[in-house]
C-alpha positions in Angstrom: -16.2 6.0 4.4 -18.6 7.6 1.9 -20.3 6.0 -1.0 -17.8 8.1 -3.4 -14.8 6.3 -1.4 -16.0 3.5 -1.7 -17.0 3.5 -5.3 -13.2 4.2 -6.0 -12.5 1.3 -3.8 -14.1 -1.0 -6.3 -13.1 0.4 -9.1 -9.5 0.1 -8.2 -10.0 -2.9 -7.2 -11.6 -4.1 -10.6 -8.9 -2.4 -12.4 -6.4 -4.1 -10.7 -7.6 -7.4 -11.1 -8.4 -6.3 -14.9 -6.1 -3.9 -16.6 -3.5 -3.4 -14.2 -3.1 -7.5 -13.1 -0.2 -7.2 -16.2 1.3 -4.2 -16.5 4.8 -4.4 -15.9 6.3 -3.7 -12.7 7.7 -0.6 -13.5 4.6 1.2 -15.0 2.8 0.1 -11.9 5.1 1.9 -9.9 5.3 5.1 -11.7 1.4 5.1 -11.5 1.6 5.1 -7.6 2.1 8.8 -7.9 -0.8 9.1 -10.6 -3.1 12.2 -9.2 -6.0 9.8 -10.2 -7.2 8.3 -6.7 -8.2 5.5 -9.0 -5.7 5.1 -10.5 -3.0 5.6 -8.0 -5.1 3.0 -5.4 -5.2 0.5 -8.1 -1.8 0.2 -8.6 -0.8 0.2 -5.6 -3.6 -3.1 -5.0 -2.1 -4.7 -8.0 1.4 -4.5 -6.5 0.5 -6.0 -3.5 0.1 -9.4 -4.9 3.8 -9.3 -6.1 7.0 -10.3 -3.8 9.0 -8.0 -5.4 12.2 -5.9 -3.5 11.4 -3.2 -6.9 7.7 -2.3 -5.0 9.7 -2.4 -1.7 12.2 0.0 -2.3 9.4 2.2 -4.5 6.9 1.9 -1.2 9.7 2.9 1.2 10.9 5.6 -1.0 7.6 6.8 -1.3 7.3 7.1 2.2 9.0 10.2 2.5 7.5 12.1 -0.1 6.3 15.4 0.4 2.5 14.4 -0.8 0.3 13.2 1.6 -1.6 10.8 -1.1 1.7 9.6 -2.3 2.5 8.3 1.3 -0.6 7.4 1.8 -0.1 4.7 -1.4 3.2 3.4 0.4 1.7 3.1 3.4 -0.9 0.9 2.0 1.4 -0.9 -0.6 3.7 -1.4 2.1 0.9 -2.8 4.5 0.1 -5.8 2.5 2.8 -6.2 -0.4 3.3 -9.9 -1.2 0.6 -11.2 0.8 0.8 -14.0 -1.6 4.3 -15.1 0.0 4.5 -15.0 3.2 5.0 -11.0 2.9 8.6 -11.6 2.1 9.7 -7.5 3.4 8.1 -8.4 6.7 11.1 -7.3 8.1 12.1 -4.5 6.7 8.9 -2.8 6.3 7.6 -2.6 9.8 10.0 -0.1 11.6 9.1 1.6 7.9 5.3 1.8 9.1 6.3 2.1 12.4 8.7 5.8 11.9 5.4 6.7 9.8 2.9 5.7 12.6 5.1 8.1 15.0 6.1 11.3 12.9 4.5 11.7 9.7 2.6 15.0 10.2 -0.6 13.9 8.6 -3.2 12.3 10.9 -4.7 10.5 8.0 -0.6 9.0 7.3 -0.7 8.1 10.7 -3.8 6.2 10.8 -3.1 4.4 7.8 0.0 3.6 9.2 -1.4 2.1 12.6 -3.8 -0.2 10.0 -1.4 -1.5 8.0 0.4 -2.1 11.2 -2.3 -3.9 12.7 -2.4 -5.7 9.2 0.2 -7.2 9.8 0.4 -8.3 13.1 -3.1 -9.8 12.3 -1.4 -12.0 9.7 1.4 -12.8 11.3 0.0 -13.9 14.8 -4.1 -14.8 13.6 -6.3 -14.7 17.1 -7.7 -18.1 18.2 -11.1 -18.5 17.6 
């Protein structure tokens, strides 16, 4: 990762802990297809931290969108939504990740989807120190 990806790493980050951390649900999701990397990743980050089947249905719906950098914002919203909770759509979303893992034409779709993947499983079964 370069120092410009990164940069937009924090700054999403701080915008979705700022700004973002009350916006309603439904703006948040509209802004997942925002052009604005910033943007786009920082909604995405703030939805995470909700349990809500609205982000679920967006982030699968999302997945099969023709732009790479839209899928690439369900993939990761999808990765890590409701981390707060348990991840309440554990479910549901991995055979989500996993048809994304195995035929999304986009390498860079594909290795997000193998991270979120291994995301979860991480969380779900935490190695033994």
């Amino acid at each position: 990762m370069n120092d410009d990806e990164w940069d937009n790493m924090y700054k999403a980050g701080e915008l979705s802990l700022g700004p973002f951390a009350d916006k309603p649900t439904a703006e948040l999701l509209d802004l997942l297809c925002d052009e604005d990397e910033v943007t786009s990743h920082a909604a995405a980050t703030a939805l995470q931290r909700r349990s809500e089947r609205a982000a679920f249905e967006r982030g699968v719906e999302l997945a099969r969108d023709e732009r790479v950098y839209v899928r690439h914002n369900a993939t990761f919203l999808l990765g890590q939504l409701g981390y707060r909770d348990g991840y309440p759509f554990g479910d549901e979303t991995t055979p989500v990740l996993e048809a994304m893992l195995n035929s999304d034409p986009s390498n860079e779709i594909r290795a997000s989807a193998a991270a979120a993947l291994g995301h979860r499983l991480i969380i779900s079964k935490p190695y033994s120190q």
